[in-house]
PyMOL Python script that loads the backbone (N, CA, C, O; Angstrom):
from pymol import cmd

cmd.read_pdbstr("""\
ATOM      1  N   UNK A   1       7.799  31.050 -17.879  1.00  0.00           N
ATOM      2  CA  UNK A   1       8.239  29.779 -18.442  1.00  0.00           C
ATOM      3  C   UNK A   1       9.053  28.984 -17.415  1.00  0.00           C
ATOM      4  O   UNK A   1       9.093  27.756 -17.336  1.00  0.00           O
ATOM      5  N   UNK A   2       9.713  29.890 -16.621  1.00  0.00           N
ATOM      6  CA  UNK A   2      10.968  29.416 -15.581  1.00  0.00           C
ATOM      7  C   UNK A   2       9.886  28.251 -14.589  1.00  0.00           C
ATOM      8  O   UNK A   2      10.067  27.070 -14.292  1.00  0.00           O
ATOM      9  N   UNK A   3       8.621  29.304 -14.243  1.00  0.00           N
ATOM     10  CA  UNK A   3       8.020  28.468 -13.296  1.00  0.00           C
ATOM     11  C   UNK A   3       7.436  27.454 -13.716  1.00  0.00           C
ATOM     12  O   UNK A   3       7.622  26.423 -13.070  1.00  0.00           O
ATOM     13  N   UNK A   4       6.504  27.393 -14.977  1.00  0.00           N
ATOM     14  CA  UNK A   4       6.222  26.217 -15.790  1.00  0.00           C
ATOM     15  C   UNK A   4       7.419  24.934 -15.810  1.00  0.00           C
ATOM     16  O   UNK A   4       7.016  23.837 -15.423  1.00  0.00           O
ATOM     17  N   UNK A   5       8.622  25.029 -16.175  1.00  0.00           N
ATOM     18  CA  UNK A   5       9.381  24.353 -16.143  1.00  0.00           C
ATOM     19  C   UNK A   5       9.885  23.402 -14.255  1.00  0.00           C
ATOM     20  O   UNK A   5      10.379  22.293 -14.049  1.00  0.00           O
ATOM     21  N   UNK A   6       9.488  24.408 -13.367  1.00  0.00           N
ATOM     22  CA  UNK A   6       9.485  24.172 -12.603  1.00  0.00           C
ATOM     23  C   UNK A   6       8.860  22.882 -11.720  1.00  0.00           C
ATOM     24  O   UNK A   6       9.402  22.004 -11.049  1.00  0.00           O
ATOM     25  N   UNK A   7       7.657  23.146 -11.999  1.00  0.00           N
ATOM     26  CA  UNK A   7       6.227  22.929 -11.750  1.00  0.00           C
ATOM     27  C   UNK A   7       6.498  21.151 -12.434  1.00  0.00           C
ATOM     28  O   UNK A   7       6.037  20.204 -11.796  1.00  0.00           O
ATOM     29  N   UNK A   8       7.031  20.990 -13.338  1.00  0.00           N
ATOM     30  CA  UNK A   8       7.072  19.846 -14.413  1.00  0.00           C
ATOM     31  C   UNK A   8       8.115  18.572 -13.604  1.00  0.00           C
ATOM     32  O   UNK A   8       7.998  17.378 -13.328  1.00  0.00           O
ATOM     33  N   UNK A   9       9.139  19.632 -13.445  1.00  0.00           N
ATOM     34  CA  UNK A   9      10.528  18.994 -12.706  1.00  0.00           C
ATOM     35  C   UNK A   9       9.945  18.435 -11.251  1.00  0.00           C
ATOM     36  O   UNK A   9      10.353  17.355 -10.823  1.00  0.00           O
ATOM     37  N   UNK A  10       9.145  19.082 -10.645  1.00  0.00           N
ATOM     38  CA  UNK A  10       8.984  18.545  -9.479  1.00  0.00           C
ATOM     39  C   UNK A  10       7.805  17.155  -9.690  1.00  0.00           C
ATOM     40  O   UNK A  10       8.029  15.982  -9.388  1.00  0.00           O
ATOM     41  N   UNK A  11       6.627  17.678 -10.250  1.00  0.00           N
ATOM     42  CA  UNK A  11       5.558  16.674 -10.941  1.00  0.00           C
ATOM     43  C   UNK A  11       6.696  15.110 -11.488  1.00  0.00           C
ATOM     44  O   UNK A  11       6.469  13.931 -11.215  1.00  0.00           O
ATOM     45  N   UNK A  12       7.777  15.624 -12.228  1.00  0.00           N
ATOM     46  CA  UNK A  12       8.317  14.092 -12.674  1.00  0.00           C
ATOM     47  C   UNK A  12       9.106  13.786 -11.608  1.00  0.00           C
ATOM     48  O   UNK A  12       9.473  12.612 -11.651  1.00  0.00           O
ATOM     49  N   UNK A  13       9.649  14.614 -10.332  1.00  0.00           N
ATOM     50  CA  UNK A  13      10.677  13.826  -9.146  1.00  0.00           C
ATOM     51  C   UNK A  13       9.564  12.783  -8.096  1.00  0.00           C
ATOM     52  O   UNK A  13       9.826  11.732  -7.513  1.00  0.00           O
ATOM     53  N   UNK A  14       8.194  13.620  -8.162  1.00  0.00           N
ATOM     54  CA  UNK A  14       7.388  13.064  -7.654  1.00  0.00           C
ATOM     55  C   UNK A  14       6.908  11.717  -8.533  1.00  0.00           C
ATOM     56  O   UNK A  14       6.770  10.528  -8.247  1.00  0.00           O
ATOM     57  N   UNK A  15       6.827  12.068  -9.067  1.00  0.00           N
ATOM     58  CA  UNK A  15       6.192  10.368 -10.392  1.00  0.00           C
ATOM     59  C   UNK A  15       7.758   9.152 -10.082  1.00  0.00           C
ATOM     60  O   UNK A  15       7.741   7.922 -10.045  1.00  0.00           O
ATOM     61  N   UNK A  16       8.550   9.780  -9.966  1.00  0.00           N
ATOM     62  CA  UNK A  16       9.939   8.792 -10.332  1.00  0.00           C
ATOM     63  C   UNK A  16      10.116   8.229  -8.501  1.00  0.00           C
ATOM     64  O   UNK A  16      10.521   7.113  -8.178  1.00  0.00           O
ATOM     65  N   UNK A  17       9.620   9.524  -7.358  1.00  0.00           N
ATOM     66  CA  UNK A  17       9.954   8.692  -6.325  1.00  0.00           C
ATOM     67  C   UNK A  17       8.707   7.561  -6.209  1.00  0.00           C
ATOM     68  O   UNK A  17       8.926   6.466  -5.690  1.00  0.00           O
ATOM     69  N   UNK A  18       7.200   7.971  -6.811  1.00  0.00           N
ATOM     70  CA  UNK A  18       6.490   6.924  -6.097  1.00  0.00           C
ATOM     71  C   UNK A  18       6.807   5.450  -7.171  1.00  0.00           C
ATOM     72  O   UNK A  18       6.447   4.310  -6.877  1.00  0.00           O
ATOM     73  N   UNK A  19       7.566   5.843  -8.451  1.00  0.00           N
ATOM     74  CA  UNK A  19       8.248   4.479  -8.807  1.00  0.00           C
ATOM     75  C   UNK A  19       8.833   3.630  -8.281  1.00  0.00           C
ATOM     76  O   UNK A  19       8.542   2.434  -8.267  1.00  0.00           O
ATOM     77  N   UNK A  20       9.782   4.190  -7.757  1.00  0.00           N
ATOM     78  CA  UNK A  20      10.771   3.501  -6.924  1.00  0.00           C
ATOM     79  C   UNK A  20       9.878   2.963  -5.724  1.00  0.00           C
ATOM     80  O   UNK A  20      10.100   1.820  -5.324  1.00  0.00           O
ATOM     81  N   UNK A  21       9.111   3.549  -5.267  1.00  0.00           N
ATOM     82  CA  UNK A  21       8.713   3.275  -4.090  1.00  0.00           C
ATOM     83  C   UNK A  21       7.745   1.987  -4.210  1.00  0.00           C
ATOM     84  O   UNK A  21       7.495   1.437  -3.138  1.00  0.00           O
ATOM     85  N   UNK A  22       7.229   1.495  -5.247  1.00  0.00           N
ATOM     86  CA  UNK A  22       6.460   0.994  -5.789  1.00  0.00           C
ATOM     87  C   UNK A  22       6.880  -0.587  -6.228  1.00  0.00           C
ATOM     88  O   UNK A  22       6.363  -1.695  -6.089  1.00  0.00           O
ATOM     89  N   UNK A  23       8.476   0.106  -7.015  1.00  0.00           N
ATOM     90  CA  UNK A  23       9.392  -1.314  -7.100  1.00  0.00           C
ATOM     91  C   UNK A  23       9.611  -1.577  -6.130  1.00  0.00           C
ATOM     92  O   UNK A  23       9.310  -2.770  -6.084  1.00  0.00           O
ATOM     93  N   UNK A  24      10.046  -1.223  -4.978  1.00  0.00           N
ATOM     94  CA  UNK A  24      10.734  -1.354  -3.536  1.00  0.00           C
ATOM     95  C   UNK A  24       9.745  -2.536  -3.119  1.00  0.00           C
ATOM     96  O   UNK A  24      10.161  -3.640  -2.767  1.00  0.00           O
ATOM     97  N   UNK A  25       8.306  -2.171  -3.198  1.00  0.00           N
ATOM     98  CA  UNK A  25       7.660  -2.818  -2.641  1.00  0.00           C
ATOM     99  C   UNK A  25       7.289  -4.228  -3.171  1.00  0.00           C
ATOM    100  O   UNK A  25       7.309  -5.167  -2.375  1.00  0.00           O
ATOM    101  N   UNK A  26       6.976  -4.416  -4.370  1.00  0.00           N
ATOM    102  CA  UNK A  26       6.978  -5.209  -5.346  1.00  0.00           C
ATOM    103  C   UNK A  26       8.076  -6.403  -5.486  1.00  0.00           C
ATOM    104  O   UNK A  26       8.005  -7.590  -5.807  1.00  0.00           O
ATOM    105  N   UNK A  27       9.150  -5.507  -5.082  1.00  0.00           N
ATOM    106  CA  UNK A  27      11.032  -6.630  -5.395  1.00  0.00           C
ATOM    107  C   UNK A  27      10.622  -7.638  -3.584  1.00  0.00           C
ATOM    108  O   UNK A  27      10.429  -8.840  -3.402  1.00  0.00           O
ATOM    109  N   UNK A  28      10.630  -6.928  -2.977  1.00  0.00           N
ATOM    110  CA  UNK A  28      10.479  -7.288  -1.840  1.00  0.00           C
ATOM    111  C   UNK A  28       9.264  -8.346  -1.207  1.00  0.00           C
ATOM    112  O   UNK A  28       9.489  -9.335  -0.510  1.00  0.00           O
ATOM    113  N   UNK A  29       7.881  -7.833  -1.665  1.00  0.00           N
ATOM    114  CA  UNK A  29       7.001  -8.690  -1.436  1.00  0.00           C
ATOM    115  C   UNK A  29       6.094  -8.271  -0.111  1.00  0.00           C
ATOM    116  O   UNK A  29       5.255  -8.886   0.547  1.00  0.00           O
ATOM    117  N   UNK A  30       6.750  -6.705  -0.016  1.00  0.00           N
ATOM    118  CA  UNK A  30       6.545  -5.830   1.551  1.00  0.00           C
ATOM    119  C   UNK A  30       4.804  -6.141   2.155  1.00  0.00           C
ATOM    120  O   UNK A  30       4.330  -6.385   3.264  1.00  0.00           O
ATOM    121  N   UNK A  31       4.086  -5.937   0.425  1.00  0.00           N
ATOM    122  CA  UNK A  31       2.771  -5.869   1.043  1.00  0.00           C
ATOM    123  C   UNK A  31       2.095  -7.730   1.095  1.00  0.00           C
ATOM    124  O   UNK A  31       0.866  -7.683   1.033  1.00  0.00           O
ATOM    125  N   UNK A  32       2.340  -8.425   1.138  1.00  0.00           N
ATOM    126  CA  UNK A  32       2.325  -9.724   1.743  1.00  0.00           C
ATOM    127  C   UNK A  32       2.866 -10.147   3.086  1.00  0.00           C
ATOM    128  O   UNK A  32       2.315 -11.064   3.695  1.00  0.00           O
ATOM    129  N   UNK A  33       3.867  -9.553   3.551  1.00  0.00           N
ATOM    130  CA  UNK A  33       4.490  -9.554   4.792  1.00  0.00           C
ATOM    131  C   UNK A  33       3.538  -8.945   5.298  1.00  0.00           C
ATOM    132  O   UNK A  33       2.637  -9.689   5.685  1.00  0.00           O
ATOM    133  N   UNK A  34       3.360  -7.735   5.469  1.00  0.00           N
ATOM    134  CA  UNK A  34       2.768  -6.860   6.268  1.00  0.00           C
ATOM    135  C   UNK A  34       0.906  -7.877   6.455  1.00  0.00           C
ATOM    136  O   UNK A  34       0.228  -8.335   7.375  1.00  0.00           O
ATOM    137  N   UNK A  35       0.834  -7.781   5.147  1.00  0.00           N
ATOM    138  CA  UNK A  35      -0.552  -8.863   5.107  1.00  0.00           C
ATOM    139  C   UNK A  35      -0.839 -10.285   6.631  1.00  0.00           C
ATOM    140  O   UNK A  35      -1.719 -10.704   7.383  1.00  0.00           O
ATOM    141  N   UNK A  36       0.729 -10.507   6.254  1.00  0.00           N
ATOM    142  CA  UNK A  36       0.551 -11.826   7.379  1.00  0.00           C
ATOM    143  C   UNK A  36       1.149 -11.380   8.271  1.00  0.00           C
ATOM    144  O   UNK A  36       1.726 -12.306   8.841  1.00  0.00           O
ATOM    145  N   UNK A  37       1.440 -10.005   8.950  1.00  0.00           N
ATOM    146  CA  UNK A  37       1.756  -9.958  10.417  1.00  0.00           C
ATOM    147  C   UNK A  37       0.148  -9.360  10.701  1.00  0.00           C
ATOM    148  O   UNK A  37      -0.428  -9.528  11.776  1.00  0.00           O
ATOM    149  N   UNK A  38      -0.286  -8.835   9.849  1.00  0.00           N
ATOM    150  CA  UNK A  38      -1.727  -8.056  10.380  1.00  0.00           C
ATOM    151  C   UNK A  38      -2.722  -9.302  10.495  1.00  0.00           C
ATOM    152  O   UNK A  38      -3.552  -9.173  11.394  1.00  0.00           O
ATOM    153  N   UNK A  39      -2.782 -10.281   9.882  1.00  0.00           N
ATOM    154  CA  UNK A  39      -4.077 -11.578   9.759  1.00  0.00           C
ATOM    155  C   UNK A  39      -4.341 -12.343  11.501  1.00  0.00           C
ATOM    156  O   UNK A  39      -5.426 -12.811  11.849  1.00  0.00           O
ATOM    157  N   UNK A  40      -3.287 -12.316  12.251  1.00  0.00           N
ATOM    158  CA  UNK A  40      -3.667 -12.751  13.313  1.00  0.00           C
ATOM    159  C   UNK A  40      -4.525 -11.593  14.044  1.00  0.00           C
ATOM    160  O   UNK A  40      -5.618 -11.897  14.521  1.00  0.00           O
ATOM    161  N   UNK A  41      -4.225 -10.768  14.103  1.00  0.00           N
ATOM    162  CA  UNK A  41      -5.060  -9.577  14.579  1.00  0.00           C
ATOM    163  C   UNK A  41      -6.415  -9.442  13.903  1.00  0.00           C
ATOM    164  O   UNK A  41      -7.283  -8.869  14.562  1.00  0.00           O
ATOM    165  N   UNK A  42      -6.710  -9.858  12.756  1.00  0.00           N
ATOM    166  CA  UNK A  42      -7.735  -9.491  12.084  1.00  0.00           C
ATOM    167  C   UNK A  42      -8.572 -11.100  12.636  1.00  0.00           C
ATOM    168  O   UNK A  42      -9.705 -11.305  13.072  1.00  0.00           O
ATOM    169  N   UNK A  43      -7.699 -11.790  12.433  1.00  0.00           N
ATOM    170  CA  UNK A  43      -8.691 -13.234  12.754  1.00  0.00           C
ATOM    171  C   UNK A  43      -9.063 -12.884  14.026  1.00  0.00           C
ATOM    172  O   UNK A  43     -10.283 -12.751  13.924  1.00  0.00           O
ATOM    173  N   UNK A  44      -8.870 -12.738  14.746  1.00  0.00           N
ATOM    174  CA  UNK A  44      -8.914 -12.554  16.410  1.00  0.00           C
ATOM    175  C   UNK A  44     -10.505 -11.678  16.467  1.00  0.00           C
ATOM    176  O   UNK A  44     -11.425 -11.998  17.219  1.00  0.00           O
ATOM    177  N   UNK A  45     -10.548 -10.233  15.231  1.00  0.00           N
ATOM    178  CA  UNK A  45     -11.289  -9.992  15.429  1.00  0.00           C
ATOM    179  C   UNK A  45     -12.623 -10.622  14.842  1.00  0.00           C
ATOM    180  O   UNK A  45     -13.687 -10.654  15.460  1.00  0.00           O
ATOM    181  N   UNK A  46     -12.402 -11.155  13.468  1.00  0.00           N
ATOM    182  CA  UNK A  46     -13.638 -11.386  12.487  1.00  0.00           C
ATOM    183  C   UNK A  46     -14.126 -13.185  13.712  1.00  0.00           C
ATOM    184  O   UNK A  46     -15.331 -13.414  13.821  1.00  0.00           O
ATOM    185  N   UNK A  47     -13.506 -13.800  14.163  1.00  0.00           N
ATOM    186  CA  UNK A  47     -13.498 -14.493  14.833  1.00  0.00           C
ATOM    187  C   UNK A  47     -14.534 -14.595  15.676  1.00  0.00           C
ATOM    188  O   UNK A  47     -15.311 -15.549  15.727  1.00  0.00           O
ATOM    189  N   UNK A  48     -14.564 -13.513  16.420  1.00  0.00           N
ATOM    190  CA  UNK A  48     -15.765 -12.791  17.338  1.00  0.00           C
ATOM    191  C   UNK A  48     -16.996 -12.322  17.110  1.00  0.00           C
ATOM    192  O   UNK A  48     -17.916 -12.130  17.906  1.00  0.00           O
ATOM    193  N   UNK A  49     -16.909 -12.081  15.455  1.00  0.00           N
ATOM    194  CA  UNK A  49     -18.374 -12.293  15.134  1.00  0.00           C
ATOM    195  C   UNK A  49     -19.360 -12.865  15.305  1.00  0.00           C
ATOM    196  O   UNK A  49     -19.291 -14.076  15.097  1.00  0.00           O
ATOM    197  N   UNK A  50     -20.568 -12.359  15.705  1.00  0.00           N
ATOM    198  CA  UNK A  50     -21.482 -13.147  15.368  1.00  0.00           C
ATOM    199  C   UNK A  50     -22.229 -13.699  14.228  1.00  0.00           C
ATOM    200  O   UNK A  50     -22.981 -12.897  13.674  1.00  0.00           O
ATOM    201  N   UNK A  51     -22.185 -14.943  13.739  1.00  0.00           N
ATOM    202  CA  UNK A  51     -22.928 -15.461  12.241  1.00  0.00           C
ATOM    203  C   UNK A  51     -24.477 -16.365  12.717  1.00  0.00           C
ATOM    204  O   UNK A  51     -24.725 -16.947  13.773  1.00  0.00           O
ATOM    205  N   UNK A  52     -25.363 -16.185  11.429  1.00  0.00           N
ATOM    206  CA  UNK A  52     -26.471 -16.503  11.437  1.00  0.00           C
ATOM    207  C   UNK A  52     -26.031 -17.684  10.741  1.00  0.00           C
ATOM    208  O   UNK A  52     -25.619 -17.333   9.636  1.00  0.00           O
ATOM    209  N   UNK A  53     -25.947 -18.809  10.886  1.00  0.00           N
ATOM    210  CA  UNK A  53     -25.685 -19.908  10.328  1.00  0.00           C
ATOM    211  C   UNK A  53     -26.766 -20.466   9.605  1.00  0.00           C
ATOM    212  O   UNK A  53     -26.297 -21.331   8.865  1.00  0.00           O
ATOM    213  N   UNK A  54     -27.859 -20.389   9.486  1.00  0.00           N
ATOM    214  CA  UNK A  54     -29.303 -20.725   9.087  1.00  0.00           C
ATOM    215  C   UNK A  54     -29.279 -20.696   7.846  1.00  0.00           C
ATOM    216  O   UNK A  54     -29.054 -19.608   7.315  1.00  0.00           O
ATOM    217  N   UNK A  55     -29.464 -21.679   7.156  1.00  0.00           N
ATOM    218  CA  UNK A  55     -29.461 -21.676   5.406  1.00  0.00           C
ATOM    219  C   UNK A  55     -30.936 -22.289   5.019  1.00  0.00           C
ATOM    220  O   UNK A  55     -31.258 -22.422   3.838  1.00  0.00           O
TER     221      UNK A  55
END
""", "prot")
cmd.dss("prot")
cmd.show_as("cartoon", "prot")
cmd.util.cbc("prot")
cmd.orient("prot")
């Protein structure tokens, strides 16, 4: 039972940190930032594509 109980306690420290981790990100706006430091790099590449323009 000891270990059952165990097993539970860690399962909910894990559920409660990726909460937090989740608000953190959310209060903040982290994954939009990160979005627009990565877009110049990404334009740079999709940029270089080649397109069939032909419609």
């Amino acid at each position: 039972m000891a270990t059952f109980l165990h097993v539970i306690l860690i399962i909910a420290i894990v559920l409660v940190c990726l909460f937090v981790l989740s608000f953190i990100v959310y209060f903040f706006n982290l994954d939009m930032k990160l979005t627009a430091a990565i877009e110049p790099l990404m334009q740079k590449h999709y940029d270089k594509i080649e397109r069939d323009t032909h419609l």
